[in-house]
C-alpha positions as CSV (number, residue, x, y, z in Angstrom):
1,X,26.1,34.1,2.2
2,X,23.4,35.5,4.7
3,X,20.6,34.2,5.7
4,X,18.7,37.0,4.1
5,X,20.6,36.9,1.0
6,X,19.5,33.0,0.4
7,X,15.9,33.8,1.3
8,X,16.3,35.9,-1.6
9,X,17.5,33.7,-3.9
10,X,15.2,31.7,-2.8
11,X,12.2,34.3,-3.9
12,X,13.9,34.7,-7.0
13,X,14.2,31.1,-7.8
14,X,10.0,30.4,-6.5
15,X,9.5,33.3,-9.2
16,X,10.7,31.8,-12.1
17,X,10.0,28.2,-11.0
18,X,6.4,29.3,-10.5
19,X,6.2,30.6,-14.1
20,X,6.9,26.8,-15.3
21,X,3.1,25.0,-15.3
22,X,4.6,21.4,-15.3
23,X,6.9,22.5,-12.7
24,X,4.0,23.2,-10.3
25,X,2.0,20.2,-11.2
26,X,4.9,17.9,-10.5
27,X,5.4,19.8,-7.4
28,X,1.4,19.4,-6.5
29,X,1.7,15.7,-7.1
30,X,5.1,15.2,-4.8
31,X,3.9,17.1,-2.4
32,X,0.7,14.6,-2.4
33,X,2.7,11.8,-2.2
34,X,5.0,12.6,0.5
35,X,2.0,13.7,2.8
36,X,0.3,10.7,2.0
37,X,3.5,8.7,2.8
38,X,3.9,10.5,6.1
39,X,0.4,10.5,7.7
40,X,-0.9,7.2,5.6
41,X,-0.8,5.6,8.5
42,X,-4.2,7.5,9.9
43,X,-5.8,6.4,6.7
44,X,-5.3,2.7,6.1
45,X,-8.1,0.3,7.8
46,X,-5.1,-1.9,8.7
47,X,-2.0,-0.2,10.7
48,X,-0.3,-3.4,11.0
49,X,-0.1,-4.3,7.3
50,X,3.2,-3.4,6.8
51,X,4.7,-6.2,8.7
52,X,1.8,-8.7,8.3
53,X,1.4,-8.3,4.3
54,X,2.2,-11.8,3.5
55,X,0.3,-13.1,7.1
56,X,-2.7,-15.5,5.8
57,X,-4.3,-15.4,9.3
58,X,-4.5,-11.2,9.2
59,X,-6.7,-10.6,6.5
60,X,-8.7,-13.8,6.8
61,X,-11.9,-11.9,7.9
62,X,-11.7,-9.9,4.4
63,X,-13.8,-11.2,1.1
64,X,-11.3,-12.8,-1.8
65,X,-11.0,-10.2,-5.0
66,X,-13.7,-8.0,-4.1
67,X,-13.9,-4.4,-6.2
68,X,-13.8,-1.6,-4.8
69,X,-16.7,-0.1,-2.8
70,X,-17.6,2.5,-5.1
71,X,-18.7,0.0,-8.1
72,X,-21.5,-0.4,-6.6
73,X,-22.5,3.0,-8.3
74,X,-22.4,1.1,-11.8
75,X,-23.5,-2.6,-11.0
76,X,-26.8,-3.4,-11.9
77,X,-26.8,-5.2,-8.4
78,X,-25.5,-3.9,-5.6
79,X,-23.3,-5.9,-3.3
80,X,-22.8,-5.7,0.4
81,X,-19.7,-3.6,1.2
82,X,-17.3,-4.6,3.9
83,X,-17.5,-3.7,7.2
84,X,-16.7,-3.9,10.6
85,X,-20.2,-3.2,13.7
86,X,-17.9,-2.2,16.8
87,X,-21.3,-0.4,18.2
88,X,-23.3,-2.4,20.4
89,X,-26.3,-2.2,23.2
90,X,-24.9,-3.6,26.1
91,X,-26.8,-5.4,29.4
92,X,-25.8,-7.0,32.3
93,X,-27.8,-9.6,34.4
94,X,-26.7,-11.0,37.7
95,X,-29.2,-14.3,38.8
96,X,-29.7,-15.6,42.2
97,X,-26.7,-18.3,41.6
98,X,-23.9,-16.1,40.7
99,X,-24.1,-16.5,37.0
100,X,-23.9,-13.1,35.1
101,X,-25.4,-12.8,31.5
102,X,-23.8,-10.4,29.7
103,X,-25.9,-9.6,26.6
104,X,-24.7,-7.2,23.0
105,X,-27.1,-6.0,20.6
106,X,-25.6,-5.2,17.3
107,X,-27.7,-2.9,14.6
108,X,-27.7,-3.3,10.7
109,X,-29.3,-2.1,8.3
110,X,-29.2,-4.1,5.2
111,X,-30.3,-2.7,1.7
112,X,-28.6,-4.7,-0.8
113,X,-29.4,-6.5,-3.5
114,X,-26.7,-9.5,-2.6
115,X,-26.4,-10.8,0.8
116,X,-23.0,-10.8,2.8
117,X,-20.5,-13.5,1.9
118,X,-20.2,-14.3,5.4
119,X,-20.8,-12.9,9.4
120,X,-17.5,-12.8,11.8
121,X,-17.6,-12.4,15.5
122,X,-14.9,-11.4,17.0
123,X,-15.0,-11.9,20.9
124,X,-12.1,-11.5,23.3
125,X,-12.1,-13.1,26.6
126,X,-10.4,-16.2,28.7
127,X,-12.5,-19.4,29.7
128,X,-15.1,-21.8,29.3
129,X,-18.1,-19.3,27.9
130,X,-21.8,-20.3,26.6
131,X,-22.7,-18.4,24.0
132,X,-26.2,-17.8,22.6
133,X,-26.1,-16.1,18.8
134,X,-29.1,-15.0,17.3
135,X,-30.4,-12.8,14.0
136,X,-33.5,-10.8,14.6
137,X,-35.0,-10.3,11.0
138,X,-37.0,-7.1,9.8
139,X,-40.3,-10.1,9.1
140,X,-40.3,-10.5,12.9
141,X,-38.7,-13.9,12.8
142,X,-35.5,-14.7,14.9
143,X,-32.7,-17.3,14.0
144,X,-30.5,-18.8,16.5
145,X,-27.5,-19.8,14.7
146,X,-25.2,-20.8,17.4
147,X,-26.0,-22.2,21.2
148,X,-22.6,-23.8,22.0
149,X,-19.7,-23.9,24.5
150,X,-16.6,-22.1,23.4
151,X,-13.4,-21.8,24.9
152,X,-11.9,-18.1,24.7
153,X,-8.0,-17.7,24.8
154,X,-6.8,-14.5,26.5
155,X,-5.1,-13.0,23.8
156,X,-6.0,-15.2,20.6
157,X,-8.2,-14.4,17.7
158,X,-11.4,-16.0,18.9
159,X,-14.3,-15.7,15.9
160,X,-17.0,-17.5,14.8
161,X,-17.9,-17.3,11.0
162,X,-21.5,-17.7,10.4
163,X,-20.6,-19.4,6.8
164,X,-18.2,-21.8,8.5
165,X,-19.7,-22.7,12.0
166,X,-23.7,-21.9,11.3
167,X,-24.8,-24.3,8.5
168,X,-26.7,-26.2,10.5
169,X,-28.3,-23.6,12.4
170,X,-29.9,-21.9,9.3
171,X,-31.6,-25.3,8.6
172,X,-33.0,-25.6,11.7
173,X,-34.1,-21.9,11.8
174,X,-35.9,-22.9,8.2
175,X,-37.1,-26.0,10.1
176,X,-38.9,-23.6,12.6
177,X,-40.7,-22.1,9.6
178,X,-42.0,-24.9,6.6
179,X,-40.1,-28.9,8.1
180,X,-40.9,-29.9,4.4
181,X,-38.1,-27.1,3.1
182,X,-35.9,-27.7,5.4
183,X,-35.8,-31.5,4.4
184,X,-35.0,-30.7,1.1
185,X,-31.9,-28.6,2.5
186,X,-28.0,-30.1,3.0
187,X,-26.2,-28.3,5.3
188,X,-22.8,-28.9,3.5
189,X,-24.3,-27.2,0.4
190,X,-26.2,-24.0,1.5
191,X,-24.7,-20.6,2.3
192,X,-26.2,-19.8,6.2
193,X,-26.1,-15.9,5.1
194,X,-27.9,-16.5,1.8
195,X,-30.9,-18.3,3.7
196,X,-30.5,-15.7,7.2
197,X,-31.1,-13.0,4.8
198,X,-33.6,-13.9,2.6
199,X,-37.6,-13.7,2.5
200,X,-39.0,-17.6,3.5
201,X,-40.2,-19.2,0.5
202,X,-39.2,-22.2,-1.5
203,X,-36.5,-21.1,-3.0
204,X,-34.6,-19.9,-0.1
205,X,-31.8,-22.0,-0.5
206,X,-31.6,-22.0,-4.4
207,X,-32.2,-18.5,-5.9
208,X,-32.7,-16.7,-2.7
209,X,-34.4,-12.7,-2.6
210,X,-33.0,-10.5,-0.3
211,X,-35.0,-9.6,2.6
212,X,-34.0,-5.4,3.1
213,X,-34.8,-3.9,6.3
214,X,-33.4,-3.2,10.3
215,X,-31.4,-6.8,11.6
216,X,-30.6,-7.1,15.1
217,X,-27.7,-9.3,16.1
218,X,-27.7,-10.5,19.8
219,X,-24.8,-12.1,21.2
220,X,-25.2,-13.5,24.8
221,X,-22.8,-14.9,27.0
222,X,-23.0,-16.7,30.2
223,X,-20.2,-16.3,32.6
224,X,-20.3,-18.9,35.5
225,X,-17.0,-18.0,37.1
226,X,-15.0,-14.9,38.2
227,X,-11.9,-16.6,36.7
228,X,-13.6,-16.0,32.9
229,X,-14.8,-12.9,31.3
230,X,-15.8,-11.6,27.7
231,X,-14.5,-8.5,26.0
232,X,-16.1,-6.0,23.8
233,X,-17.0,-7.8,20.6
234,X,-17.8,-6.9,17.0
235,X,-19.0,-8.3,13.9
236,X,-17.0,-8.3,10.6
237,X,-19.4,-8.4,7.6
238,X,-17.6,-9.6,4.8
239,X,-19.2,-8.2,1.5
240,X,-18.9,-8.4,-2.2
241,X,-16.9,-5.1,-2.7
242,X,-14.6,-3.9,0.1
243,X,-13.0,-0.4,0.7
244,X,-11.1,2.1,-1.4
245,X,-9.1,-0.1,-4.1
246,X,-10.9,-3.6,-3.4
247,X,-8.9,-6.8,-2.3
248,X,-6.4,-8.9,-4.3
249,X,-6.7,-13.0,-4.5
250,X,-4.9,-13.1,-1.0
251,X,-7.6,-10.8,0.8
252,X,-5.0,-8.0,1.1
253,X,-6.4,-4.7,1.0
254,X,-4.9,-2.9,-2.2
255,X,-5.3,0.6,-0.5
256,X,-3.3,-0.1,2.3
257,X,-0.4,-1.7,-0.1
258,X,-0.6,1.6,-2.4
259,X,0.0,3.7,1.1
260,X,2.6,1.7,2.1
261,X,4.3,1.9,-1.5
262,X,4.3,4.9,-1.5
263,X,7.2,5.5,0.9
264,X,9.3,2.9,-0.5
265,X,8.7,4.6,-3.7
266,X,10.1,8.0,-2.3
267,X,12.7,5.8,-0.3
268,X,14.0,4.1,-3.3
269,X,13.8,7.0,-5.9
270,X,15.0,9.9,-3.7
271,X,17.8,8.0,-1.8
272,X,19.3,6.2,-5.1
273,X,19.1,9.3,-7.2
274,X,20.7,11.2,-4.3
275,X,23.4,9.1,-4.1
276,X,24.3,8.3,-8.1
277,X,23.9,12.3,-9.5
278,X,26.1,13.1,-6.3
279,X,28.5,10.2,-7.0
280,X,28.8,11.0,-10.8
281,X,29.0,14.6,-10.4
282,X,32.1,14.4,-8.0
283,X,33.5,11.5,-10.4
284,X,33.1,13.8,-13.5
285,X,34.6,17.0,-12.1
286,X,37.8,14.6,-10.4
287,X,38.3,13.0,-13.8
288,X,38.5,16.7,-15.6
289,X,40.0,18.6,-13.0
290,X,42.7,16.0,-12.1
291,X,43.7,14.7,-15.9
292,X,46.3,12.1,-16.6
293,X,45.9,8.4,-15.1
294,X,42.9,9.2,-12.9
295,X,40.8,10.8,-15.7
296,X,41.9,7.5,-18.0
297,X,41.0,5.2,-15.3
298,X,37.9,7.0,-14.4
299,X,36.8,7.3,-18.2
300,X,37.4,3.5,-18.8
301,X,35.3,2.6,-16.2
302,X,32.4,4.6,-17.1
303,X,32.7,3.5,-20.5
304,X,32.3,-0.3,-19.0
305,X,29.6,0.5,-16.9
306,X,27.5,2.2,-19.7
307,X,27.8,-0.8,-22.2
308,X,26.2,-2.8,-19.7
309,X,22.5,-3.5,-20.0
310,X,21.2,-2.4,-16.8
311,X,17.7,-4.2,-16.2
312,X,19.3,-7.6,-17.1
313,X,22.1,-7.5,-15.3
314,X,19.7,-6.4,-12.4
315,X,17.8,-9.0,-13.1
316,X,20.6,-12.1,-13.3
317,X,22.0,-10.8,-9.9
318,X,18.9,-10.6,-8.2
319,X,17.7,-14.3,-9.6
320,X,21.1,-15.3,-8.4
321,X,21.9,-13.8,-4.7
322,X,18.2,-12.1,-3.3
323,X,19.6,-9.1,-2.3
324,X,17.6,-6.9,-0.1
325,X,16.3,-3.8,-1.1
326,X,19.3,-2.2,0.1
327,X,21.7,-3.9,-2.2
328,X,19.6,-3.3,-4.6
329,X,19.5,0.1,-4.2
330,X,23.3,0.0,-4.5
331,X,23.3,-2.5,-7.7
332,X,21.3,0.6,-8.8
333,X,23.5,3.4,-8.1
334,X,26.4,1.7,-9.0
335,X,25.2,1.8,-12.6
336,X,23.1,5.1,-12.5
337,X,26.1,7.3,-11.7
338,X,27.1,6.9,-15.5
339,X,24.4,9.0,-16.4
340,X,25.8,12.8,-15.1
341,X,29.5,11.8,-15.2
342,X,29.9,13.0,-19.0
343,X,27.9,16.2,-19.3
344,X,29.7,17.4,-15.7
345,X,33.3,16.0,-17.0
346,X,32.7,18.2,-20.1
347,X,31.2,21.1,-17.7
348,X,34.4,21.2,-15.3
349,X,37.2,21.1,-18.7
350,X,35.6,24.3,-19.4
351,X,35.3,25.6,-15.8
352,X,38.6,24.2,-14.8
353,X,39.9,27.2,-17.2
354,X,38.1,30.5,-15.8
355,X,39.5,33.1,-14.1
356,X,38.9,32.5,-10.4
357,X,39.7,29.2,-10.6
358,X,43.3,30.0,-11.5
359,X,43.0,32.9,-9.0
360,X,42.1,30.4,-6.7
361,X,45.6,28.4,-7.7
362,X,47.6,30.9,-7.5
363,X,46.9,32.2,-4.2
364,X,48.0,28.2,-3.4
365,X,44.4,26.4,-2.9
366,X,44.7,22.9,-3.2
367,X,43.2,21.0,-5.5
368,X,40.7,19.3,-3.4
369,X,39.7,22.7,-1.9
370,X,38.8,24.2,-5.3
371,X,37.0,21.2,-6.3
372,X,34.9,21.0,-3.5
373,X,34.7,25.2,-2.8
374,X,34.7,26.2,-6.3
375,X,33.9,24.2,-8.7
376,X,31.3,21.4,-7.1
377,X,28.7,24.6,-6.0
378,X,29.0,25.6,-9.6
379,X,27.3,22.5,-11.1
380,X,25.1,22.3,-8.0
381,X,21.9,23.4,-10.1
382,X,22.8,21.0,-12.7
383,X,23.0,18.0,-10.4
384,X,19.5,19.0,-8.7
385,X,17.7,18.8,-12.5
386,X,19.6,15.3,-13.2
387,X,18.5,14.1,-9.7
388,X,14.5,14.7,-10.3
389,X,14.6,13.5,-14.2
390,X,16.5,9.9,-13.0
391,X,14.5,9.2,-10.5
392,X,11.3,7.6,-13.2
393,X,13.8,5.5,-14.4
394,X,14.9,4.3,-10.6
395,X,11.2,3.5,-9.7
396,X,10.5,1.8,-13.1
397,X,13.7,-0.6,-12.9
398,X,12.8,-1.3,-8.9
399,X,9.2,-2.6,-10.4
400,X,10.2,-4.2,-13.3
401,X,12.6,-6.3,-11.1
402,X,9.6,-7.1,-8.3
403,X,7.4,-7.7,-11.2
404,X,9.4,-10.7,-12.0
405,X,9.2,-11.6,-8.4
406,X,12.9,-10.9,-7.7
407,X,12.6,-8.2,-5.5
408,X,13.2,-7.9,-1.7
409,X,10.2,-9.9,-0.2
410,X,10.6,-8.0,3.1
411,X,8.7,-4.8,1.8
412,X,5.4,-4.1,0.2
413,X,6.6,-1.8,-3.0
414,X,3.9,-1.2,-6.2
415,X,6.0,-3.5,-8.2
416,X,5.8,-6.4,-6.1
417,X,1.4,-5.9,-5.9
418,X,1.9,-6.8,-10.0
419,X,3.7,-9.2,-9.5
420,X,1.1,-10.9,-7.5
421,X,-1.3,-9.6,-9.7
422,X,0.2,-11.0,-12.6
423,X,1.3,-14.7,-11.1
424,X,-2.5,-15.1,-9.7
425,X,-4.3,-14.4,-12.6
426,X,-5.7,-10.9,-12.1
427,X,-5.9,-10.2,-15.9
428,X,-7.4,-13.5,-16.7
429,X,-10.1,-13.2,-14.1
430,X,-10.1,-9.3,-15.3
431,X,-9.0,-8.2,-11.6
432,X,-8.6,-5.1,-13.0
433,X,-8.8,-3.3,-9.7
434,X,-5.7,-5.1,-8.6
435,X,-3.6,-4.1,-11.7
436,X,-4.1,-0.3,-12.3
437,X,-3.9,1.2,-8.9
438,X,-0.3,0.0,-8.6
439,X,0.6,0.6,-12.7
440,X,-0.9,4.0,-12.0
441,X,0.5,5.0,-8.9
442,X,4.0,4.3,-10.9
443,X,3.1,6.3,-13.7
444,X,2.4,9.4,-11.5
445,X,5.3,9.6,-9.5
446,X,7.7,8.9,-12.3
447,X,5.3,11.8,-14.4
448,X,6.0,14.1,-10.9
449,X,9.8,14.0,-11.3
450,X,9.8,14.1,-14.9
451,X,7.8,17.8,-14.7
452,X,10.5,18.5,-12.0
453,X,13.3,17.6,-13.6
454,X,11.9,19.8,-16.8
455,X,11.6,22.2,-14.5
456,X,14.5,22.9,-12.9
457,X,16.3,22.3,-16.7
458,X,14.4,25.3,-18.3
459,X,15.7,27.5,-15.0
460,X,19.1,26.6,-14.2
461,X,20.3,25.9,-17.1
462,X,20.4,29.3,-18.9
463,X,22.2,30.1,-15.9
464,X,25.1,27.8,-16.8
465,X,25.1,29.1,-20.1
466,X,25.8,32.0,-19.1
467,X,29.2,31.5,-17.1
């Protein structure tokens, strides 16, 4: 066949397919997926996540459970959302003794009714380094909440929460203000960002109001040797709703586990379908064409292999052994195949009897020849259709088993986010955020293959049919 005779087969197929509505909405929806599984990686706020999902230590700096960002458009008060100030005034100061004061001035503007849940900075750099923190307010009033000595590692996560290290700061910069408040304050009790951003009054510390305006964070850093130096920091502010999808109980950012689902979605459904329509289809037409012992043995087999309950047995083995994902995706296929082997077995009995195939014999083609020249293009279509409407069923199985925490531990997938979901209480403490992006996500792709699969059926096979 020609090159231009397949583009036109090709038009001729778009023209019918196109004629399908669900066809083109599954299509739409794929072809969503796949580009968000290829270039995800330029949308996620955290690249690494992929091989750090289960790393405490890198998504410390996030809030615990926070809903999404967008809430705040509902809530009757509006919470801080996460962020991260990488832009900065910088000054440099060289005094008569060699010391050099490197000085960064961060800008926020806070408008919320909530303040942060807690202040981060991040500062790279090697040595022994003062460090002088202060919070310019918008009343004109400026809290120092650290003046201390810190060792930076070259290469280490160096921060300073304000929630963690600053307690005792914010109740000396109420101290400044009213002595008799501050006396009434414990520093192992307060929240430092509830009383750094809130108006001064007596109640500060107990039922504090919000004080909205321009804040100016100044970070200042004495360097006393050539042998130390300090980086460009930033400031994480950790709020009460964070990005896209919100964060789970672990601080995990549920957008970027959706992204990264995404491909093991396609990975698993695509790759297992491929394998088990292929595998059945080559099964079924070698147990037709062939007959006799090998179409007995071959029959018997399936016959076993259908009677089996699939998800249990999925389930037993993978309690049992821990198989990766890639012997899972072979427990999968070895049981999926059974589901073209009939219809193409009873396909190739009547195909085995036309014309050209017994043309094809008698001009002394093997049998392997017309099974693979002849007769496999032939239920081509077919296997295309049985692909797209099994792979639903492949994603659902892969989730139900990593719902039950038995799935590869080694991947982020959508079923393994419920599972966490449902061992750490999301629908208790109505996390619903965590639950329905996954459950969702799920839903869709399966409903994308499903049109497909509907699709192609309504096409191709009329065109069997007709043979």
């Amino acid at each position: 066949m020609s090159v231009r005779d397949s583009i036109q087969d090709l038009g001729e197929f778009w023209a019918e397919f196109s004629k399908v509505k669900s066809g083109l909405v599954g299509l739409g929806i794929l072809l969503a997926f796949a580009l968000l599984g290829i270039f995800g990686d330029f949308l996620i706020p955290f690249p690494g996540a992929s091989r750090h999902w289960r790393d405490i230590n890198y998504w410390q700096d996030n809030p615990q459970a926070a809903p999404p960002a967008w809430t705040n458009a509902f809530a009757a008060k509006k919470g801080v959302p996460s962020s991260t100030l990488s832009s900065f005034k910088a000054e440099n100061e060289v005094q008569d003794n060699g010391v050099a004061i490197k000085t960064f001035t961060f800008d926020y503007r806070f408008d919320y009714d909530r303040p942060p849940r807690d202040l981060i900075i991040r500062l790279p750099g090697s040595g022994q380094v003062p460090l002088d923190i202060s919070i310019q307010r918008p009343d004109g009033l400026t809290a120092v909440i650290y003046h201390e000595q810190l060792e930076l590692a070259e290469g280490s996560d160096n921060r300073i929460s304000v929630t963690r290290n600053c307690a005792q700061a914010a109740v000396e910069f109420v101290r400044g203000q009213d002595e008799a408040l501050a006396n009434t304050m414990n520093a192992d009790l307060i929240k430092p960002v509830n009383v750094l951003f809130a108006k001064m009054g007596p109640e500060i510390a107990s039922v504090p109001v919000t004080l909205e305006g321009d804040y100016k964070i100044k970070i200042r850093a004495l360097i006393v040797s050539d042998d130390f130096h300090v980086g460009k920091p930033s400031i994480v502010v950790s709020g009460h709703v964070s990005g896209l999808m919100g964060t789970d109980a672990s601080k995990r950012d549920i957008f970027t586990g959706i992204i990264i689902g995404i491909r093991w979605a396609l990975v698993i459904g695509i790759l297992t379908s491929v394998i088990s329509v292929i595998a059945g289809v080559l099964l079924g037409i070698i147990a037709a064409y062939f007959g006799g012992v090998v179409d007995w043995l071959l029959t018997r087999l399936y016959e076993l292999i259908y009677l089996l309950p699939v998800l249990p047995f999925l389930i037993v083995i993978s309690a049992i052994f821990k198989p990766s994902i890639w012997v899972l995706i072979a427990l999968i296929c070895a049981f999926f195949w059974t589901g073209s082997y009939k219809t193409v077995y009873s396909m190739t009995l009547q195909i085995k009897e036309e014309t050209f195939v017994e043309a094809s014999r008698a001009l002394g083609s093997g049998r392997w020849r017309i099974v693979f020249k002849h007769i496999s293009p032939i239920l081509l279509p077919y296997s295309f259709a049985s692909m797209a409407l099994s792979i639903p069923a492949i994603i659902v199985y892969e989730a139900s088993v990593s719902l039950l925490g038995l799935g590869d531990a080694t991947i982020v997938s959508w079923g393994q986010i419920l599972e966490s979901a449902l061992t750490q209480g999301a629908v208790i403490n109505n996390l619903w955020w965590w639950v329905v992006p996954p459950g969702l996500m799920i839903a869709l792709m399966g409903m994308s293959f499903a049109f497909l699969g509907t699709a192609l059926d309504k096409i191709l096979h009329p065109k069997l049919k007709t043979r």
